[in-house]
N, C-alpha and C positions, 0 to 999 in steps of 0.2 A: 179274626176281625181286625189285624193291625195290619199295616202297611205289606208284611213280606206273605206273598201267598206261599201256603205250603198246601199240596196235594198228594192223592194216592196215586201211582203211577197209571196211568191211562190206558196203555195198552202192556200186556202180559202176555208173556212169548208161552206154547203150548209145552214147550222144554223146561221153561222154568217151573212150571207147576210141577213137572217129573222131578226137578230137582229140590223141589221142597219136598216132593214124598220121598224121596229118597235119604231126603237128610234126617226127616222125621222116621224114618225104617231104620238109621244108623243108630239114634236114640236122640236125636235132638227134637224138644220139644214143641210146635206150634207158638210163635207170639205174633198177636197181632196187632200188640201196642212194644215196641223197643224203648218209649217213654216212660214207659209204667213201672209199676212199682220190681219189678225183675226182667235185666236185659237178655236174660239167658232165652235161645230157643232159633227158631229161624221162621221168616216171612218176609215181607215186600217193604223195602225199605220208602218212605214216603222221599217226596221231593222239592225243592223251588221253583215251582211252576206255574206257570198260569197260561190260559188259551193255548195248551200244546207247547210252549217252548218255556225253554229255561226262563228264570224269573230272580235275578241276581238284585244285590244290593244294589247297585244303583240303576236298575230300574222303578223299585221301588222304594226308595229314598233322594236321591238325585234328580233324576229325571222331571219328576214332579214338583218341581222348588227351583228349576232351572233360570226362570225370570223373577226370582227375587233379584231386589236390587244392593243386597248388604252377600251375593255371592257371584263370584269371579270363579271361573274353571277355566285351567289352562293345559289344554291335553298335548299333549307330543313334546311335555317340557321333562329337564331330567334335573333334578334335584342335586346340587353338591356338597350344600352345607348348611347347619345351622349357627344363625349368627347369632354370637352369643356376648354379652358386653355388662363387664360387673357380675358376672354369674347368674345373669338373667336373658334368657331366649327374646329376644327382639324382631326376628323373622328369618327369612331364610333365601338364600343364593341357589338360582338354577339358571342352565342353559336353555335357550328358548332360541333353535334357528342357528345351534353353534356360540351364543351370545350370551353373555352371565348377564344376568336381570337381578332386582331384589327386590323381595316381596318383605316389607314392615310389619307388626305385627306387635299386638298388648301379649298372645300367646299362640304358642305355636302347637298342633299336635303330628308325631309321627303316624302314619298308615303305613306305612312301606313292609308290611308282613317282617316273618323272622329274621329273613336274610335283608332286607334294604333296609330296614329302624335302623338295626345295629351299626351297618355301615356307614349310614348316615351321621350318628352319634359319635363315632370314631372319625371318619373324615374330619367334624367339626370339633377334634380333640377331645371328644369326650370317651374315657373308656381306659384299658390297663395303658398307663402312661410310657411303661418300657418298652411295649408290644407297639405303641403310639409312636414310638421314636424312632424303635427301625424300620417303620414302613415312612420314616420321611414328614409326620404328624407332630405340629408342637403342640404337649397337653394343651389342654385349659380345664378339665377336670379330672381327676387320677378316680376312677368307676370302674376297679378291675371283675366287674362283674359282665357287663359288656361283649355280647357276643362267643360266652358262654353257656352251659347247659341247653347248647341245641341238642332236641328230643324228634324224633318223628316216627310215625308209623310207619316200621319195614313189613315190606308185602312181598311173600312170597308165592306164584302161578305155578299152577301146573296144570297140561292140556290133553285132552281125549281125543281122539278124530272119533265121529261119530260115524255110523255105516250107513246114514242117508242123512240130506238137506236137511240142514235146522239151523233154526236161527238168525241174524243178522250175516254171520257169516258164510249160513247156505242160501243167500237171496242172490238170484239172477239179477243182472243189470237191467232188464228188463222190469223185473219183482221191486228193485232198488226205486228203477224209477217211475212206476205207478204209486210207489208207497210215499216218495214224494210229492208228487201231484194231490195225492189224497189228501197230505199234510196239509200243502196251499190252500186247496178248495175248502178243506173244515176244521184241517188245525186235528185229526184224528189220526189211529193208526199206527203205525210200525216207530214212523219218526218220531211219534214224542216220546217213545222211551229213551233214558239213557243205557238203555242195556246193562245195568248194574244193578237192577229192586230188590234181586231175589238175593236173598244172605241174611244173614243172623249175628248171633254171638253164639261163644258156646265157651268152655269150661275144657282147656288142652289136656287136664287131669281131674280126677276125682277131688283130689286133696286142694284144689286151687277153688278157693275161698267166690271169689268171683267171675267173671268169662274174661279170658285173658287173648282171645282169637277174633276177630271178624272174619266173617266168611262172606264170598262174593260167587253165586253161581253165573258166570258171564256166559250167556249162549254163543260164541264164538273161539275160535282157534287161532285168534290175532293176540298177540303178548307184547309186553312192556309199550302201553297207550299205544299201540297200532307199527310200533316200527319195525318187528315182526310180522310179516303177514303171512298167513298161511295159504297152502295151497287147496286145504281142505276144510270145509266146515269142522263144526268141534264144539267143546264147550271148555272154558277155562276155569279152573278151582281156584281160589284166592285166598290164601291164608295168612292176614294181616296182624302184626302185634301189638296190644292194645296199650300195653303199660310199659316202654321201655325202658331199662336199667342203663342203658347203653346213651351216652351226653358224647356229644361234639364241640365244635367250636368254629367259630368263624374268623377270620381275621384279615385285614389290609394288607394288601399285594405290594401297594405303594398309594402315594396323595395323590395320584390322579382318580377323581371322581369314578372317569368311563369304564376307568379297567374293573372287572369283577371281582369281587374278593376272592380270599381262599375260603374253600368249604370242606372241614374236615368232619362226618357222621361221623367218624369214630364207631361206626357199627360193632358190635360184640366186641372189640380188642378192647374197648372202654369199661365192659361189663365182664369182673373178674368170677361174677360166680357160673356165669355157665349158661346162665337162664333164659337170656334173653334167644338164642342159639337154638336151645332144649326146645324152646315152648314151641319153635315153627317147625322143628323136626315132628315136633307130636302133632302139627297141623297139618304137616302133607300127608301122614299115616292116618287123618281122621279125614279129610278131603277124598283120599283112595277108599278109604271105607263108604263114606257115600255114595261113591264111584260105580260101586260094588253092590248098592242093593237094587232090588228092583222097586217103580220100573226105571228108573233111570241103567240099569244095569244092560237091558237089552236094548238099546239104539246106540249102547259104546262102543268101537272097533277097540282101541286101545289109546295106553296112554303110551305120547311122542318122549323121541330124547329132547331136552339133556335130560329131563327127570326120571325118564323110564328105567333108565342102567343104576339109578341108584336105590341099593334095596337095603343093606346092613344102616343103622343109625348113623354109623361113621358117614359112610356114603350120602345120605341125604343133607349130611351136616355140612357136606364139603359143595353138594350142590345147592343149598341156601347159602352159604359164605357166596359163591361164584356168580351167581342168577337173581338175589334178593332184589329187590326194586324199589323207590321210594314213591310213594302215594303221594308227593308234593304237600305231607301236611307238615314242613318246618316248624317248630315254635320254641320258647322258653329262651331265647337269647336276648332277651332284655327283661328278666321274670322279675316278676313282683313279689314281694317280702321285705322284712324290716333286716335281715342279715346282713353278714357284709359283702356277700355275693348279690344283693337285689340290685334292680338298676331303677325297678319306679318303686313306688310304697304302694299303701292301699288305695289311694286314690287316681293312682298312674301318674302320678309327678316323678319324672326323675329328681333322686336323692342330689342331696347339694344345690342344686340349680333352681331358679326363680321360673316361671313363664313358659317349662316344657315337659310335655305330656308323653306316653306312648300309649300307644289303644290297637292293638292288632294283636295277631297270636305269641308273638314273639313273648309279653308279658306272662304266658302259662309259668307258674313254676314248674307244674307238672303235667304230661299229657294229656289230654281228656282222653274219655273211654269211649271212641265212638267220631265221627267226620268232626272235623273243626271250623265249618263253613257255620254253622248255627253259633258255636259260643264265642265266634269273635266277633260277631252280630253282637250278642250281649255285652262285650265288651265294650265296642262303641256307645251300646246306648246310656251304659252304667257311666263314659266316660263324656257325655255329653250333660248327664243329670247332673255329674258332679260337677261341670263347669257352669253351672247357670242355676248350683245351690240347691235341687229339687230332693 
């Protein structure tokens, strides 16, 4: 009933159903709530959709509030700094057309996801004061928490060629472009999937307390978001880590705004016990196990290199360090707690400072268990209640 539509996927590929009985023939159980009271199991992941196509925040939030008159949107602008005067945020400096502009302000709040808050906050001196100085930054607030404890969900694929057309990836351009057509005229059909429903959670060990994996059955043989393309249909296993041990760090290249920062995952070199490593080697050995029953077992030719040659632990350990991927869900670099690593408190104030907020994933202390598009929705709306006292 609230503004953001969430839906069941529309259209469901005849391969994904094989790959639900197949994961459910592995021993994963049916869920057909991942809400509910146990995430463990596998089914059709719901969506943000509406009339057939994605249905993002600021469709329904933005979009609809666009002619008030207490809001100004200014797109194609790039943000450099927050200005800050007396230890109090007063508004912020951005390029508009090449052109520094300033926007004034009683309070300001960061959106800029994991990686752009942090830099932002460092650009405008806020953050580890020595880390501030050799990139060329004079403090204005020493917050050595600041573009630490980056966390994300590492995803590791691995791809079958199947022995006949399936899938998104076995459509004819001809297939491709009826199924568009069909989109246009009713908004039904192939295209409103995002080819990602069918998956679950699951439990990489008996002894592991909660599900520590997401799994993705993609009907397709295209890998790392499409910039691998196959020559052959297929279907891709996706063995994501839900809780990672493993922190990074971000940090300023130099004060120039444009340049991008440095981004260090610090993938498993961060994580001394092993785990983080362990848990997707036991994900591609339960992905091949799926692989393996039927009926998804009989439409598979085989699985492709790189992951095919590697078969001892060691082996698959060396082809997740080499082929890992990130699922772009960034967060925890400006995380929330009362410590001395926090950068907002509970109410997403940054510590020390008068007038400036962060509201985007960046504040996780800790990863959620499960996409991040839904709880940084909450975040904002938690950080809008708390600005107007509710």
């Amino acid at each position: 009933g609230g503004p953001l539509n969430i839906a069941d996927v529309p259209h469901v590929d005849p391969t994904e159903r094989l790959w639900l009985a197949a994961a459910q023939a592995a021993g994963l159980p049916f869920n057909d709530d991942f809400n509910g009271e146990d995430q463990h199991g596998v089914g059709l992941f719901q969506l943000f959709l509406k009339n057939g196509e994605r249905f993002g925040a600021a469709k329904a939030f933005l979009k609809p509030v666009l002619d008030r008159p207490n809001l100004t949107v200014r797109p194609g602008v790039l943000c450099t700094r927050v200005l800050i005067e007396n230890g109090r945020a007063v508004g912020v400096e951005y390029l508009r057309n090449g052109r520094p502009e300033v926007a004034r302000a009683d309070e300001v709040v960061l959106s800029s996801g994991a990686i752009g808050s942090c830099q932002l906050l460092m650009l405008s001196g806020v953050g580890p004061a020595d880390e501030l100085r050799e990139a060329g930054v004079e403090p204005v607030h020493d917050l050595p928490g600041v573009g630490k404890n980056l966390q994300d969900h590492i995803n590791v694929p691995i791809t079958f060629h199947t022995k006949d057309r399936v899938g998104i990836g076995g459509m004819t351009g001809e297939e491709i472009g009826a199924a568009i057509a069909e989109w246009r005229a009713d908004r039904t059909g192939a295209i409103t999937s995002n080819w990602a429903a069918a998956g679950g959670f699951a439990r990489s060990d008996a002894a592991v307390a909660e599900p520590d994996l997401q799994l993705y059955g993609v009907i397709a043989a295209n890998r790392d978001h499409a910039r691998y393309m196959s020559a052959r249909p297929g279907i891709t296993f996706h063995g994501t880590l839900q809780r990672p041990n493993s922190r990074g760090e971000i940090r300023l290249r130099s004060a120039d705004p444009v340049e991008h920062p440095a981004i260090d995952p610090r993938y498993f070199s961060s994580d001394p016990s092993g785990e983080d490593v362990a848990t997707l080697v036991r994900g591609v050995r339960l992905n091949r196990r799926i692989a393996a029953q039927s009926p998804l077992a009989e439409i598979i030719d085989h699985e492709i290199t790189p992951s095919a040659e590697a078969r001892s632990d060691a082996e698959i350990e060396d082809f997740v360090r080499g082929h890992c991927t990130t699922l772009y869900h960034a967060a925890g670099t400006c995380k929330m707690g009362t410590d001395a690593m926090a950068v907002v408190d509970p109410a997403l104030k940054v510590h020390g400072l008068d007038g400036l907020r962060v509201a985007d994933a960046s504040v996780f202390p800790i990863m959620v268990s499960g996409n991040t598009n839904a709880p940084t929705i909450m975040v904002a709306e938690k950080c809008a209640m708390a600005m107007v006292g509710a």
